[in-house]
CHARMM internal coordinates of N, CA and C (Angstrom, degrees):
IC EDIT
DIST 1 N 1 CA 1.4348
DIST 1 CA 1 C 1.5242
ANGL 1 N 1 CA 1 C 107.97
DIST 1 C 2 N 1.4273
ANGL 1 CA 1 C 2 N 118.15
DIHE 1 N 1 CA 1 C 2 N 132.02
DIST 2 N 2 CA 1.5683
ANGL 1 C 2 N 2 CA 112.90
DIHE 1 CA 1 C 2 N 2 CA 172.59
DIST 2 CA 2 C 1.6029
ANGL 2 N 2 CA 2 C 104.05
DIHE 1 C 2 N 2 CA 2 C -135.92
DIST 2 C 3 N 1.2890
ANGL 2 CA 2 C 3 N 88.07
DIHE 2 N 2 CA 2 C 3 N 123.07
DIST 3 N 3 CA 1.7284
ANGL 2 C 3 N 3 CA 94.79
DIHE 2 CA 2 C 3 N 3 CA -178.59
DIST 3 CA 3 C 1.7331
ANGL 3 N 3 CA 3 C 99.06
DIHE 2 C 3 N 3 CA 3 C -126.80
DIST 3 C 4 N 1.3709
ANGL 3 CA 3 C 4 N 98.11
DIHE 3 N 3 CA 3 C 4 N 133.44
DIST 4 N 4 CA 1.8310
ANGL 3 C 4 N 4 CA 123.34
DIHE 3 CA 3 C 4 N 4 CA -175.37
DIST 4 CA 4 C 1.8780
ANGL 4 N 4 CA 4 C 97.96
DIHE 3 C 4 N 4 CA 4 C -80.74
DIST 4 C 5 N 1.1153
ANGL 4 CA 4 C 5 N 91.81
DIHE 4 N 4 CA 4 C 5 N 132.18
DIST 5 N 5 CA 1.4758
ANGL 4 C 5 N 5 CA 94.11
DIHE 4 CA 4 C 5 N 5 CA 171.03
DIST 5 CA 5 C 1.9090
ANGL 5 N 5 CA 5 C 100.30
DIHE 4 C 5 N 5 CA 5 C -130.41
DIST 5 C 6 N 1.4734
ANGL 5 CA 5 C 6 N 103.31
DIHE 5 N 5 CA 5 C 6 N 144.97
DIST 6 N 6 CA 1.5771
ANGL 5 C 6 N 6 CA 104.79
DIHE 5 CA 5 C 6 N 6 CA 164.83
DIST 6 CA 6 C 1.7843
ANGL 6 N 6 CA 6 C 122.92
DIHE 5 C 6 N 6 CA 6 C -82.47
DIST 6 C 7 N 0.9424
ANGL 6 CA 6 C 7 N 101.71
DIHE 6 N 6 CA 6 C 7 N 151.13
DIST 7 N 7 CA 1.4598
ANGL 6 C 7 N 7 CA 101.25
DIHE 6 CA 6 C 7 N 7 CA 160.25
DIST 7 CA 7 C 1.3590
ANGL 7 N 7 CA 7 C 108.27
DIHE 6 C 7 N 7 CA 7 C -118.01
DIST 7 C 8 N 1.8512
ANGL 7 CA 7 C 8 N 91.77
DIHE 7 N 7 CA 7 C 8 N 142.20
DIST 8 N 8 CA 1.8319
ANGL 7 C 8 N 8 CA 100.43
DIHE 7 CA 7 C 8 N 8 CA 177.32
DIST 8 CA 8 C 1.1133
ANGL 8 N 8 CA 8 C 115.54
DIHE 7 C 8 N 8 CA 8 C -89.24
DIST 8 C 9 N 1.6159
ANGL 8 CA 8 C 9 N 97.29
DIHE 8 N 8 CA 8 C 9 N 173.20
DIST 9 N 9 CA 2.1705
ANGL 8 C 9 N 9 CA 96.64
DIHE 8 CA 8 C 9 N 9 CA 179.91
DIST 9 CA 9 C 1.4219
ANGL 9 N 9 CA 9 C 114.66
DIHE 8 C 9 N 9 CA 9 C -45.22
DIST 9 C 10 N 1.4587
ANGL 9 CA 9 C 10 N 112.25
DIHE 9 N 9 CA 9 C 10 N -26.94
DIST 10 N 10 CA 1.7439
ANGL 9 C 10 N 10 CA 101.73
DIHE 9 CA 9 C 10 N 10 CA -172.77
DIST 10 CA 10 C 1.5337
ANGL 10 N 10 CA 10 C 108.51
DIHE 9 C 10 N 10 CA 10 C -86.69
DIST 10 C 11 N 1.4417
ANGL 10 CA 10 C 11 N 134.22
DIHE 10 N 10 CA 10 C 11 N 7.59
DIST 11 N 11 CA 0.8189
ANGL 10 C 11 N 11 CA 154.70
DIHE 10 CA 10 C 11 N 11 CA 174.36
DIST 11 CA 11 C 1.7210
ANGL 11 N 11 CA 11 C 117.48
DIHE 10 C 11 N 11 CA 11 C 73.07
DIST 11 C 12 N 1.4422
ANGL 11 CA 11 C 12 N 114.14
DIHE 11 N 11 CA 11 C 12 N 47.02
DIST 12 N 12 CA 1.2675
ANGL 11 C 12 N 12 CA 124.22
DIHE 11 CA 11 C 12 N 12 CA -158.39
DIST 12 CA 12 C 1.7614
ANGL 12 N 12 CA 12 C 85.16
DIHE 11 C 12 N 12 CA 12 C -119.06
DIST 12 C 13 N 1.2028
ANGL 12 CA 12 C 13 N 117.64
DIHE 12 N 12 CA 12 C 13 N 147.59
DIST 13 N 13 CA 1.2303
ANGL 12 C 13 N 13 CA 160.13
DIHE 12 CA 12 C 13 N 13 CA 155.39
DIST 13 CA 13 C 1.9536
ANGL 13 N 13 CA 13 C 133.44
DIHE 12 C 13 N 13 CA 13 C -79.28
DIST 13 C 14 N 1.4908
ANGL 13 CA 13 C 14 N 117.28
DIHE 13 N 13 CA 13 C 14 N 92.23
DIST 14 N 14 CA 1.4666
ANGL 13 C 14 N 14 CA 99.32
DIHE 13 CA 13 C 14 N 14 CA -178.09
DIST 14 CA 14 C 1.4380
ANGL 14 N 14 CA 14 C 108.37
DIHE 13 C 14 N 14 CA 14 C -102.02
DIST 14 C 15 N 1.3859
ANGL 14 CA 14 C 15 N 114.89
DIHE 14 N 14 CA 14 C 15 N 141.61
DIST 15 N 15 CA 1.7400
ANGL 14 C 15 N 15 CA 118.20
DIHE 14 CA 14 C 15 N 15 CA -161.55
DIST 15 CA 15 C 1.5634
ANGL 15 N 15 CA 15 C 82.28
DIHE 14 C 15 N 15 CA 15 C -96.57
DIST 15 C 16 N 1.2381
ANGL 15 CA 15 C 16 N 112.18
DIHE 15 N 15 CA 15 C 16 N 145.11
DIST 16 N 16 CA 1.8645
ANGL 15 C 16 N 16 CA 120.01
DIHE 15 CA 15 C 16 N 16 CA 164.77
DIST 16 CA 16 C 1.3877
ANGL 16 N 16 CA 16 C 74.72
DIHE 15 C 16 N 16 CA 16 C -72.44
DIST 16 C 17 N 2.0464
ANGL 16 CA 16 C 17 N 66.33
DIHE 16 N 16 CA 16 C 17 N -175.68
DIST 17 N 17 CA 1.4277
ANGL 16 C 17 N 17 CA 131.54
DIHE 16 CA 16 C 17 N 17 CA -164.98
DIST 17 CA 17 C 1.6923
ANGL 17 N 17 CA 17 C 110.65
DIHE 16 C 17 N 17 CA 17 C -67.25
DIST 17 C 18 N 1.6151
ANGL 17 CA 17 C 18 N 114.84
DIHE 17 N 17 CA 17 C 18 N -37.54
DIST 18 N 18 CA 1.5474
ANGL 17 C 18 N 18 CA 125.35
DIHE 17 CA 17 C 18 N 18 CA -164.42
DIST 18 CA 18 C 1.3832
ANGL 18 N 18 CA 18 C 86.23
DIHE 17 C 18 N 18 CA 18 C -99.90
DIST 18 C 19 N 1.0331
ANGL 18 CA 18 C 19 N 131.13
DIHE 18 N 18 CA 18 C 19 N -13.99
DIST 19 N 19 CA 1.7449
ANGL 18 C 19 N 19 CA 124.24
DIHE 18 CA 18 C 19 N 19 CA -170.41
DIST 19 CA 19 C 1.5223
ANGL 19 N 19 CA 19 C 94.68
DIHE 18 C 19 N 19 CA 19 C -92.59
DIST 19 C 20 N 1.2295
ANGL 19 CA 19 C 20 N 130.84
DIHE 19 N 19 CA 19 C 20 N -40.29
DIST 20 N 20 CA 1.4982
ANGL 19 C 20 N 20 CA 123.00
DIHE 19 CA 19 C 20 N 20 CA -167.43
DIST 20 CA 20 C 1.5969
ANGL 20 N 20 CA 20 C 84.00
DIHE 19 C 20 N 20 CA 20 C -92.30
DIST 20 C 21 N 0.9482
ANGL 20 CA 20 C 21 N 151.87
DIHE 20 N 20 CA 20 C 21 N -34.60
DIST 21 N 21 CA 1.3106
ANGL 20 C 21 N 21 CA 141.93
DIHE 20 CA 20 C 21 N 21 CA -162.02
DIST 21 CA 21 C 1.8133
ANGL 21 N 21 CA 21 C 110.59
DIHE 20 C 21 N 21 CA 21 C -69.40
DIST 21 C 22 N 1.6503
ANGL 21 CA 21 C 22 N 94.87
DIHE 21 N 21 CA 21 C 22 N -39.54
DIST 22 N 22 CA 1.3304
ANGL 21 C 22 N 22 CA 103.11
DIHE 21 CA 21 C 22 N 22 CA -171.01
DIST 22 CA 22 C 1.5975
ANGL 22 N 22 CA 22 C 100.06
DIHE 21 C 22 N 22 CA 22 C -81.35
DIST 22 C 23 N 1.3149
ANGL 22 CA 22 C 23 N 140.27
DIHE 22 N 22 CA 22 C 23 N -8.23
DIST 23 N 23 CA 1.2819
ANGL 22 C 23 N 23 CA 148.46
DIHE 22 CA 22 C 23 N 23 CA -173.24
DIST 23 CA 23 C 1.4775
ANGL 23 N 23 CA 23 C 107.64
DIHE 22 C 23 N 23 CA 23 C -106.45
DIST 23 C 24 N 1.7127
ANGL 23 CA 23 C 24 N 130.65
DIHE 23 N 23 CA 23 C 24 N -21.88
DIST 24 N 24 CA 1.0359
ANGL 23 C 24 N 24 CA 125.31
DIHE 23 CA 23 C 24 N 24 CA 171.85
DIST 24 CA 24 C 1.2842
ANGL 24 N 24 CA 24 C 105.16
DIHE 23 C 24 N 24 CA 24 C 91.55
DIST 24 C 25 N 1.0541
ANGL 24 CA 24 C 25 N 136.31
DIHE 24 N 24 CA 24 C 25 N 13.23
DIST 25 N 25 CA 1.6013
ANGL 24 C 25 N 25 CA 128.07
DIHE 24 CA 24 C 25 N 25 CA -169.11
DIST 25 CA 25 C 1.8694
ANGL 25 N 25 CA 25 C 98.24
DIHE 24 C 25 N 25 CA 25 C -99.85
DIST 25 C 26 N 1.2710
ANGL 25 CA 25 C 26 N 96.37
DIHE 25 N 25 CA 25 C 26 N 145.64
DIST 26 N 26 CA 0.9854
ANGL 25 C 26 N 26 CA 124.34
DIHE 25 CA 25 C 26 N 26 CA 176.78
DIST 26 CA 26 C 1.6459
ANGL 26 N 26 CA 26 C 126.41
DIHE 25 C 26 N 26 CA 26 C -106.81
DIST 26 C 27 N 1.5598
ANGL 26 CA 26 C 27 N 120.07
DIHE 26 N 26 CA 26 C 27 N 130.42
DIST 27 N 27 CA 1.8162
ANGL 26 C 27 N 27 CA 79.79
DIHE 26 CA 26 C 27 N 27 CA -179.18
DIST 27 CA 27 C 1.0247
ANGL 27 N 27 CA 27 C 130.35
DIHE 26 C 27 N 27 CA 27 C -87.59
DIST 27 C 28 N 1.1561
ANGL 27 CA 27 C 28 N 119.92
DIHE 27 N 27 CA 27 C 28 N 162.49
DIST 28 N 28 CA 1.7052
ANGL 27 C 28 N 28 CA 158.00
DIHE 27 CA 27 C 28 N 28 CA -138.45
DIST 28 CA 28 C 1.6033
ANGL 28 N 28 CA 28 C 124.20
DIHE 27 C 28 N 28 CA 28 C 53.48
DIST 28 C 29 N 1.6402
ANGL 28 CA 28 C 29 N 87.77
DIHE 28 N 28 CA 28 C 29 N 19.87
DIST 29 N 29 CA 1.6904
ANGL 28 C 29 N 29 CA 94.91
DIHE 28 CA 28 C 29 N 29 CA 160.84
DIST 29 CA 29 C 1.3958
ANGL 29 N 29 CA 29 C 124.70
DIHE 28 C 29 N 29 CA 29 C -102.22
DIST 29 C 30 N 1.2369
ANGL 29 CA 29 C 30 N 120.11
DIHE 29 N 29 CA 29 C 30 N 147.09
DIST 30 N 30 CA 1.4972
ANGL 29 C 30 N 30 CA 147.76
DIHE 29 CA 29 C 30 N 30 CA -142.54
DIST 30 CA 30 C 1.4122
ANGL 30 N 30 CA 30 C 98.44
DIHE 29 C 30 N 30 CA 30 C -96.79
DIST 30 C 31 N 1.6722
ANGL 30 CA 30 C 31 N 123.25
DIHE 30 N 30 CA 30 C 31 N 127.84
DIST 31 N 31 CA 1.1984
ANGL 30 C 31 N 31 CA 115.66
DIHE 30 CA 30 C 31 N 31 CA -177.79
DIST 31 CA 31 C 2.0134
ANGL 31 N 31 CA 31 C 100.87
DIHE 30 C 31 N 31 CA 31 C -125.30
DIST 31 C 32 N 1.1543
ANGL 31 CA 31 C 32 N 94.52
DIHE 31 N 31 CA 31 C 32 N 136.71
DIST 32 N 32 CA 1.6904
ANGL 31 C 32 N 32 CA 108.61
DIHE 31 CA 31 C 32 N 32 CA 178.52
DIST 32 CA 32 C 1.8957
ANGL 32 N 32 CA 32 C 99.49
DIHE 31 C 32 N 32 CA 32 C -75.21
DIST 32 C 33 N 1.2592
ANGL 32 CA 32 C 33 N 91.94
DIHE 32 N 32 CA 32 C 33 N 148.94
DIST 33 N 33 CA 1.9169
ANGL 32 C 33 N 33 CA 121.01
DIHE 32 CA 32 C 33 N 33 CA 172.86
DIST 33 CA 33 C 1.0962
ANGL 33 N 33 CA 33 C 104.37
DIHE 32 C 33 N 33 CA 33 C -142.01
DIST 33 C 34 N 1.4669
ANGL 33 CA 33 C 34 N 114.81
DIHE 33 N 33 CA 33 C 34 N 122.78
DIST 34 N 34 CA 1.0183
ANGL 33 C 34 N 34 CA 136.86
DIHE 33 CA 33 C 34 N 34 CA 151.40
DIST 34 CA 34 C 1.6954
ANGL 34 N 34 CA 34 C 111.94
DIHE 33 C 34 N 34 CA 34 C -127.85
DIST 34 C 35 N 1.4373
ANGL 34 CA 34 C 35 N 86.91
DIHE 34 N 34 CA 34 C 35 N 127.51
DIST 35 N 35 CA 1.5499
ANGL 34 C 35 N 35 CA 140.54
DIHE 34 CA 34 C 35 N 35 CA 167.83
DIST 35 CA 35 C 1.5139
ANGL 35 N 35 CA 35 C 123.97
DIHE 34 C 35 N 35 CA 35 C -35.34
DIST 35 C 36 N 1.0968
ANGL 35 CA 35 C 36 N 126.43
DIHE 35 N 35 CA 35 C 36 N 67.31
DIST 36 N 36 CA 1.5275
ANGL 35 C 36 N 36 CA 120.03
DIHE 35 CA 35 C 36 N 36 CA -158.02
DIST 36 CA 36 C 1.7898
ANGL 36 N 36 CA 36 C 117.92
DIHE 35 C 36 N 36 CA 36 C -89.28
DIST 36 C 37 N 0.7385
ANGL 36 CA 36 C 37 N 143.47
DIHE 36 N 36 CA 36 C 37 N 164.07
DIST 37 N 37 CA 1.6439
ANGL 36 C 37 N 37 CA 140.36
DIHE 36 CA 36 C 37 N 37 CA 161.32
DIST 37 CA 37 C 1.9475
ANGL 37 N 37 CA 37 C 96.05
DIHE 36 C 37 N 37 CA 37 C -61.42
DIST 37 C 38 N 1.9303
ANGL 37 CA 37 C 38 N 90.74
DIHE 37 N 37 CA 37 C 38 N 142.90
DIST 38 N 38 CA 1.1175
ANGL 37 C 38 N 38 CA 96.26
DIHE 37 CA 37 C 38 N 38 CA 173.11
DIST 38 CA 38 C 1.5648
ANGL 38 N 38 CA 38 C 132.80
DIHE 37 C 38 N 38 CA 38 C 73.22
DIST 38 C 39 N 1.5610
ANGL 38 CA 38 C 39 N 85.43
DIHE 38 N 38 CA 38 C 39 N 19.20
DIST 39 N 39 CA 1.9759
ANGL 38 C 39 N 39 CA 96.99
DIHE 38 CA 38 C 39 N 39 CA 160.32
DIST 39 CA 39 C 1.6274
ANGL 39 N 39 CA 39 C 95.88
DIHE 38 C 39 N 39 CA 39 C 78.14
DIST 39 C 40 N 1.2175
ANGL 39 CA 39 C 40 N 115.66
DIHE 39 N 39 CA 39 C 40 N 30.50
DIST 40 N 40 CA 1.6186
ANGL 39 C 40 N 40 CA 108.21
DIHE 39 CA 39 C 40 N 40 CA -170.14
DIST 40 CA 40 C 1.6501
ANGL 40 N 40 CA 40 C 99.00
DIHE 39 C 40 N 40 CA 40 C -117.06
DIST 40 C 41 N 1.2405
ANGL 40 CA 40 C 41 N 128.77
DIHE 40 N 40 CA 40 C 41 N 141.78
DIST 41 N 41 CA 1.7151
ANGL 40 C 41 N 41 CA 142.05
DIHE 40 CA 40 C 41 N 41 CA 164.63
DIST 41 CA 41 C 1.6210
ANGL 41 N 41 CA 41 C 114.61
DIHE 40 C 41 N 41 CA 41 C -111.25
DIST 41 C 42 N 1.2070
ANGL 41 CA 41 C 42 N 131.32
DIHE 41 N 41 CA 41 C 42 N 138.18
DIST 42 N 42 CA 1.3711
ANGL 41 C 42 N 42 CA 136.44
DIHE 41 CA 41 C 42 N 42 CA 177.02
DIST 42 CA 42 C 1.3229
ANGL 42 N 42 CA 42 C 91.30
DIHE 41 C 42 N 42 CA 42 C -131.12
DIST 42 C 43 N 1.5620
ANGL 42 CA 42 C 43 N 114.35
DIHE 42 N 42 CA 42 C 43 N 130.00
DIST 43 N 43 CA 1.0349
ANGL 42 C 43 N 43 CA 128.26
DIHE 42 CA 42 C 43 N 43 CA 158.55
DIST 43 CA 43 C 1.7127
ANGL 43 N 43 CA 43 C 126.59
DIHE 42 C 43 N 43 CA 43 C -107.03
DIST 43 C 44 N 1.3430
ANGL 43 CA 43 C 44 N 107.50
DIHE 43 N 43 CA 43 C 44 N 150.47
DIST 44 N 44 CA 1.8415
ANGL 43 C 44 N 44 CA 102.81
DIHE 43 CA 43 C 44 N 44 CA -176.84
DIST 44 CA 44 C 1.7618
ANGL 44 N 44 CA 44 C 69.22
DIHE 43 C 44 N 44 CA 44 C -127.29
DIST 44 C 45 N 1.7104
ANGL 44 CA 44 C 45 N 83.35
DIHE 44 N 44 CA 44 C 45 N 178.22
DIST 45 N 45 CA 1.4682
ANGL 44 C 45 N 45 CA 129.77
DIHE 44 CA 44 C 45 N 45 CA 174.12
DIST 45 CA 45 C 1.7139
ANGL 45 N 45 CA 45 C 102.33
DIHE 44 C 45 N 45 CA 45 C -97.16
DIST 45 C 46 N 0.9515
ANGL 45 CA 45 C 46 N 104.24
DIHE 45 N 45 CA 45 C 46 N 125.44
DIST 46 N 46 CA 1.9042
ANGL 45 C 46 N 46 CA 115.32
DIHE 45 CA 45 C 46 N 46 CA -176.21
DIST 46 CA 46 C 1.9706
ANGL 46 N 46 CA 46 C 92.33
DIHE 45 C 46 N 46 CA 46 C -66.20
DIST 46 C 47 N 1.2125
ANGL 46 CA 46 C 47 N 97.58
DIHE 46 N 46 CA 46 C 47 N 112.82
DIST 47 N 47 CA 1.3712
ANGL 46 C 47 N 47 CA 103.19
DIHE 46 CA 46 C 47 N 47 CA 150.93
DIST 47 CA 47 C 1.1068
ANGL 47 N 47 CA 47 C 135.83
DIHE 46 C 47 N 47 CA 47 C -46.25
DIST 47 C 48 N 1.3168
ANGL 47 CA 47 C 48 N 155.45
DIHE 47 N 47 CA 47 C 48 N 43.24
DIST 48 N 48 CA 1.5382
ANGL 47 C 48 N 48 CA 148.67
DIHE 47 CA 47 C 48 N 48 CA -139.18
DIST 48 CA 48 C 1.8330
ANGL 48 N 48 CA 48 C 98.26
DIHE 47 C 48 N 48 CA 48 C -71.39
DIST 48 C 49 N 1.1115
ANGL 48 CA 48 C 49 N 123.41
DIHE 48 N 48 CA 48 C 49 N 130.16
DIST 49 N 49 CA 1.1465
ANGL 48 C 49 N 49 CA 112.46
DIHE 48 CA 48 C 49 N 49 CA 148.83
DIST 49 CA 49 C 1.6616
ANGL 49 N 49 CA 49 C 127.76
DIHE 48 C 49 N 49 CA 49 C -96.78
DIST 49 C 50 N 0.9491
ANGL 49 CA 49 C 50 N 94.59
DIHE 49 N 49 CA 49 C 50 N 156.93
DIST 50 N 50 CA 2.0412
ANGL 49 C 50 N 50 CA 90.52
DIHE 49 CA 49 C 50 N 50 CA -172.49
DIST 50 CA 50 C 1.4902
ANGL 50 N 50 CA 50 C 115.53
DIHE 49 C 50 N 50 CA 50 C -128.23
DIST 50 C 51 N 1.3050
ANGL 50 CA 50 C 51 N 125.32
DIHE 50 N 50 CA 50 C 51 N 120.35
DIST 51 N 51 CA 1.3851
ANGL 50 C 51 N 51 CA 125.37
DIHE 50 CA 50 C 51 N 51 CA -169.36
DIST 51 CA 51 C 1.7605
ANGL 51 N 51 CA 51 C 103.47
DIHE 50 C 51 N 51 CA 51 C -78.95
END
COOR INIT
IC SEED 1 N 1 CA 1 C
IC BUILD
């Protein structure tokens, strides 16, 4: 699947609807980036743990 996203003048990024869906995020949940070689980003879904 490849879906184009814009970036705005402030240089912010909005992920759709099937992209957070397929990642599980919920809002006001926290998503991890990691930094790959070669202009590449992987994102997870922040694990929250809850006592």
């Amino acid at each position: 699947m490849t879906i184009f996203l814009t970036v705005t003048a402030k240089g912010q990024v909005t992920l759709r609807k099937e992209l957070l869906a397929h990642l599980g995020v919920r809002p006001g949940q926290r998503l991890d980036v990691e930094v790959l070689p070669g202009g590449l980003l992987q994102l997870h879904a922040h694990q929250a743990t809850f006592l």
